[in-house]
C-alpha positions, 0 to 999 in steps of 0.5 A: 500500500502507498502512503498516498492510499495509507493516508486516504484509509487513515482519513475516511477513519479519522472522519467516521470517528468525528461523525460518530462522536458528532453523532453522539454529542448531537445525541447528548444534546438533545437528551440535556434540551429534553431535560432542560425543557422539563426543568425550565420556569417559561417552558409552553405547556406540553401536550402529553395525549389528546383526540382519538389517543384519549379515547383509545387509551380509556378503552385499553384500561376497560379490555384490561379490567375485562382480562381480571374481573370478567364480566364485572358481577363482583366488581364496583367502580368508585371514583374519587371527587372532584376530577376521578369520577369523570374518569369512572364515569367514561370507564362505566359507560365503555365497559356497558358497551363492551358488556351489554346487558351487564350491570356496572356499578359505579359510584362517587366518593368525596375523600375531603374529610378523610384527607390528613391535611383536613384539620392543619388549615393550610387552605379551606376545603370545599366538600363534594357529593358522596354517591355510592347507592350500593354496598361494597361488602365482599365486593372487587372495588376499583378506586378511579382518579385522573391523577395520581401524585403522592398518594394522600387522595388515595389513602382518603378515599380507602378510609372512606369506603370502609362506611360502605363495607369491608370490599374483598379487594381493592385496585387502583385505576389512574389516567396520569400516574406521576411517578416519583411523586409519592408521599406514600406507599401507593400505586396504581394496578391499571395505568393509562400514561405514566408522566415524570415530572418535578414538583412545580410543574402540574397535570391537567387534565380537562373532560369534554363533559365539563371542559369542551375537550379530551385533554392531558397536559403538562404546566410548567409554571413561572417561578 
């Protein structure tokens, strides 16, 4: 071999090392401008699921109940005030399509005066209607929010039930689990999008019935 072919070899060498580590520089960028999204004050709200993706995400969550309670005769669905039971509500009326002629128990719970910060004062809680028309005594219950975060909603609205039975088991169905968030031990057995986030940002989540819309976003608020 020449030199002057030595040379050409050693540069198309030298020159895909310097597009690969390029590539992987590119790469670590983008990861720290993800992140530094995640974390920025003035980042634009981030949409996380929307349209025709909502409604396919709550109707997995139904097939999914379908796999462990069957057609739902030991079953109830309970959701928790004042965002959950929209979320209940959609998953009743979709398990009543899947399941015609089957009945599918859903009530509503308000936890706010179950909640551990009731007394403290923080900031005034305003109570919501308790509706659970049925008894949950050795029943299958299925506790329903939107978003789940540290946990305290949760623990609440287990307290609560207890005033309508002893349930023989009971699972936990969320649309939005914020991971890495939790107060508590608790987490979710049915999930629809899991969400990593800090502490100053927030998951709305807004419903056609009460806000025009199927929608779940991320807010990340000025400091």
């Amino acid at each position: 071999m020449c030199s002057s072919e030595f040379r050409m070899l050693n540069f198309e060498f030298t020159l895909t090392i310097a597009q690969q580590t390029i590539s992987h520089l590119l790469s670590k960028i983008s990861y720290l401008n993800y992140i530094f999204a995640q974390i920025h004050p003035t980042m634009q709200n981030l949409t996380l699921l929307d349209g025709p993706k909502f409604q396919i995400t709550i109707q997995r969550l139904c097939r999914q109940l379908i796999e462990n309670h069957d057609d739902f005769s030991n079953t109830v669905l309970i959701g928790t005030q004042p965002r959950g039971i929209y979320l209940a509500r959609r998953v009743a009326e979709e398990l009543r399509k899947i399941l015609p002629g089957k009945t599918i128990l859903q009530g509503d719970m308000d936890v706010t005066f179950y909640r551990d910060d009731f007394r403290r004062g923080e900031r005034q809680l305003v109570p919501n209607q308790t509706r659970i028309d049925f008894i949950i005594e050795g029943k299958k219950v299925i506790l329903v929010d939107d978003v789940l975060w540290t946990g305290r909603t949760i623990r609440a609205a287990m307290d609560g039930m207890l005033y309508f039975g002893r349930p023989e088991k009971v699972e936990l169905l969320v649309l939005v689990d914020r991971r890495y968030s939790r107060h508590l031990p608790i987490g979710a057995d049915y999930t629809g999008i899991e969400v990593d986030s800090i502490a100053s940002q927030k998951v709305v989540v807004s419903w056609k019935e009460t806000d025009g819309e199927d929608k779940i976003v991320l807010v990340s608020e000025a400091k």
